[in-house]
C-alpha positions as CSV (number, residue, x, y, z in Angstrom):
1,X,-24.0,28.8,5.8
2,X,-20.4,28.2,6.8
3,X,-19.0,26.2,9.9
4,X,-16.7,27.3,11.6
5,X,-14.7,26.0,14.5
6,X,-16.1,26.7,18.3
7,X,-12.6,29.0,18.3
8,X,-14.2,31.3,15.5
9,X,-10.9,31.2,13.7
10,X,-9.7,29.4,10.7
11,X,-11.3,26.8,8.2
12,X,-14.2,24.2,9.2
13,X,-13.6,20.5,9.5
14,X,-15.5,20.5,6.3
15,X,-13.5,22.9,4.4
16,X,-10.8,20.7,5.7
17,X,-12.3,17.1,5.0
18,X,-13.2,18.4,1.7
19,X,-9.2,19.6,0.8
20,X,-8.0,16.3,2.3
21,X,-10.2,14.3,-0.2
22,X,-8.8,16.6,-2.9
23,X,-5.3,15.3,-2.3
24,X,-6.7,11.8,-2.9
25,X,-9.4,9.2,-1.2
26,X,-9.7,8.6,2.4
27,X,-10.8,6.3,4.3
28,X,-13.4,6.5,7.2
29,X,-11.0,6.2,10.3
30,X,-8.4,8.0,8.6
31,X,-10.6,11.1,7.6
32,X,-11.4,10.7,11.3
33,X,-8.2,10.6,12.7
34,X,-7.2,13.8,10.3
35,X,-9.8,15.9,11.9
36,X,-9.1,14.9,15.5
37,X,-5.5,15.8,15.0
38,X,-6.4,19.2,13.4
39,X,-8.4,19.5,16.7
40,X,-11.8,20.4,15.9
41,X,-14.3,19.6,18.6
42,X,-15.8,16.5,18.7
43,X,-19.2,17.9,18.0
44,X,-18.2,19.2,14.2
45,X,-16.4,16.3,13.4
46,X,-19.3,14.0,13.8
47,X,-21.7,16.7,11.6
48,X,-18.9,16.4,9.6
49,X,-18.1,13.0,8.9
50,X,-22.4,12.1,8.6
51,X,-22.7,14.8,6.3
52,X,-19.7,13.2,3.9
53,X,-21.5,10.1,4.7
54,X,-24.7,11.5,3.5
55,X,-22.8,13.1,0.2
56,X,-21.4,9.8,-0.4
57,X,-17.8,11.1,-0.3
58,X,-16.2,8.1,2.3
59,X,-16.3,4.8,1.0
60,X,-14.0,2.2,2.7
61,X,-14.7,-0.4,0.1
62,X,-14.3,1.9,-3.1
63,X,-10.9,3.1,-1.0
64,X,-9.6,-0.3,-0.3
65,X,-10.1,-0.8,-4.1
66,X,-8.2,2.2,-5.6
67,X,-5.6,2.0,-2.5
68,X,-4.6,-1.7,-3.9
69,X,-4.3,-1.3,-7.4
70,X,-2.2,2.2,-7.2
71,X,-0.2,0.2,-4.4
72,X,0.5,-2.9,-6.0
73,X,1.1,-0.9,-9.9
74,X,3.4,2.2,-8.7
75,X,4.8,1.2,-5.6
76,X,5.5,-2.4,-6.4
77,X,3.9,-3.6,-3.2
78,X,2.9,-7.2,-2.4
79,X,-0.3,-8.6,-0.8
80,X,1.3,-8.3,2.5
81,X,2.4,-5.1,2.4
82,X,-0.7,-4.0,0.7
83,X,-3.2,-5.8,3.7
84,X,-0.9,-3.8,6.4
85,X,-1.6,-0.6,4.9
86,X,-4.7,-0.9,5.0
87,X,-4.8,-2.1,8.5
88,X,-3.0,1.4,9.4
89,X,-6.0,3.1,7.4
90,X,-8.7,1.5,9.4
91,X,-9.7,-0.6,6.7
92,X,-11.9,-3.8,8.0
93,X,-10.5,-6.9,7.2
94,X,-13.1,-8.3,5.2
95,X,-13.2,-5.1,3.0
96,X,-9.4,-5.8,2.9
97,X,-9.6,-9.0,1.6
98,X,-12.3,-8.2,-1.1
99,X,-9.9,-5.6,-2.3
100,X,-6.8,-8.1,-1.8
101,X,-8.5,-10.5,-4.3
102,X,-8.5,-8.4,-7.3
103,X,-4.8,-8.3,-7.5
104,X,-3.9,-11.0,-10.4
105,X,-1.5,-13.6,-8.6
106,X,0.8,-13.5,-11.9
107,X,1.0,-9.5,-12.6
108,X,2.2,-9.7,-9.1
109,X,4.5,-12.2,-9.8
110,X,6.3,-10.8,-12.4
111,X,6.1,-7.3,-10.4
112,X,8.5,-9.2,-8.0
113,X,10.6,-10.8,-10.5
114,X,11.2,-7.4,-12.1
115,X,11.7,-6.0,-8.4
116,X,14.8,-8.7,-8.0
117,X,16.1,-8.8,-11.1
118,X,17.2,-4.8,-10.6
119,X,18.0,-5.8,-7.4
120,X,20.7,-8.7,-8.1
121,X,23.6,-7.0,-8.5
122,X,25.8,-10.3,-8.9
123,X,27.0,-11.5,-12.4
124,X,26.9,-14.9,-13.4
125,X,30.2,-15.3,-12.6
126,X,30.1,-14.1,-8.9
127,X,26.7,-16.7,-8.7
128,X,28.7,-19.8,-9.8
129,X,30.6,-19.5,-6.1
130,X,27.7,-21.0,-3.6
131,X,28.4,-18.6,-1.1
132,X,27.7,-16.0,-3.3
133,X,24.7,-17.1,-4.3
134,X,23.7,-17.8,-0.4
135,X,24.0,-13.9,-0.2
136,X,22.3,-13.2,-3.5
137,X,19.3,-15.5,-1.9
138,X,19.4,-13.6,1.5
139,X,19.6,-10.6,0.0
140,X,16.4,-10.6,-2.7
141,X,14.5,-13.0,-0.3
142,X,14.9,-9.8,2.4
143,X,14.1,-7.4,-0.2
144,X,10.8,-9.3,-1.7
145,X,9.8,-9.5,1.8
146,X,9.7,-6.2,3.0
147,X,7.9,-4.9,-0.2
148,X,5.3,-7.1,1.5
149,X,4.9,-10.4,-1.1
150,X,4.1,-13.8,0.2
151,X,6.7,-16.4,0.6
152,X,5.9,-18.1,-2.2
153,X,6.2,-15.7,-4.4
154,X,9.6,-15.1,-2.7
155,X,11.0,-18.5,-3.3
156,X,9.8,-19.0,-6.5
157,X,11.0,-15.4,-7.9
158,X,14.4,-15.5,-6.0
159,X,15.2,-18.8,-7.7
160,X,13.9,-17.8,-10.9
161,X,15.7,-15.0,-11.0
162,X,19.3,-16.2,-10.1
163,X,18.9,-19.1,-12.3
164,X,18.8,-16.9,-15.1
165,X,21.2,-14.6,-14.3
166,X,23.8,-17.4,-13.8
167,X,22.7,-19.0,-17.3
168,X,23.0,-15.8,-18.9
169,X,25.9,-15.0,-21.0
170,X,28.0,-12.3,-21.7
């Protein structure tokens, strides 16, 4: 038997939890969310989200897991960034953190350093004048830090990286 919203019209909240999770995973709040904003009553979203629960289709720690390491590999997103996003997606913070661990501290290292070196768009030249180089720092230490990496990764990447540009030769 098919559901049907109380208007009579239109797909179920299943049908439409069910194409959501074919896009990609969700996570419990935000499959919630998603159904309250579609506006089905109250009533069928709660059969609906126990009877995913009961299928096994929501799994906030299987979620967290999958959302970190497509995060952190195609969006080059740090920790940071990565812990926010899953804030927004009603992800606990202990799930969070579990999730946060698995991401190797020097795959995301070099993730950064790759991240600044395309973003340096001094030469060597331009980096032997200190103000320059000021800007250079500014500029890759703003950049690292909204992708969301940890200030040590910052520092360490940002002076990696314009050392070797200004010991690099033409």
């Amino acid at each position: 038997m098919v559901e049907r919203k109380s208007t009579g019209s239109g797909p179920s909240a299943w049908d439409a939890a069910l194409r959501l999770l074919g896009a990609r995973a969700r996570s419990r709040q935000e499959m919630q969310d998603r159904l309250v904003a579609r506006e089905f009553p109250p009533d069928e979203i709660e059969r609906t989200m126990t009877r995913l629960d009961e299928w096994k289709l929501l799994d906030d720690e299987e979620f967290a897991q999958q959302w970190v390491r497509s995060r952190s590999a195609t969006s080059q997103r740090g920790r940071l960034a990565l812990k926010r996003e899953l804030r927004t997606k009603g992800i606990d913070d202990d799930v969070a953190a579990q999730a946060l661990e698995t991401i190797d501290a020097e795959a995301e290292r070099e993730i950064a350093y790759s991240l600044a070196e395309k973003k340096l768009t001094f030469d060597a030249d331009d980096l032997a004048d200190p103000a320059v180089r000021a800007k250079a720092y500014r500029r890759l230490t703003g950049a690292l830090g909204r992708r969301g990496y940890p200030p040590d990764v910052i520092t360490s990447v940002v002076k990696d990286v314009i050392a070797a540009r200004r010991d690099a030769v033409d």
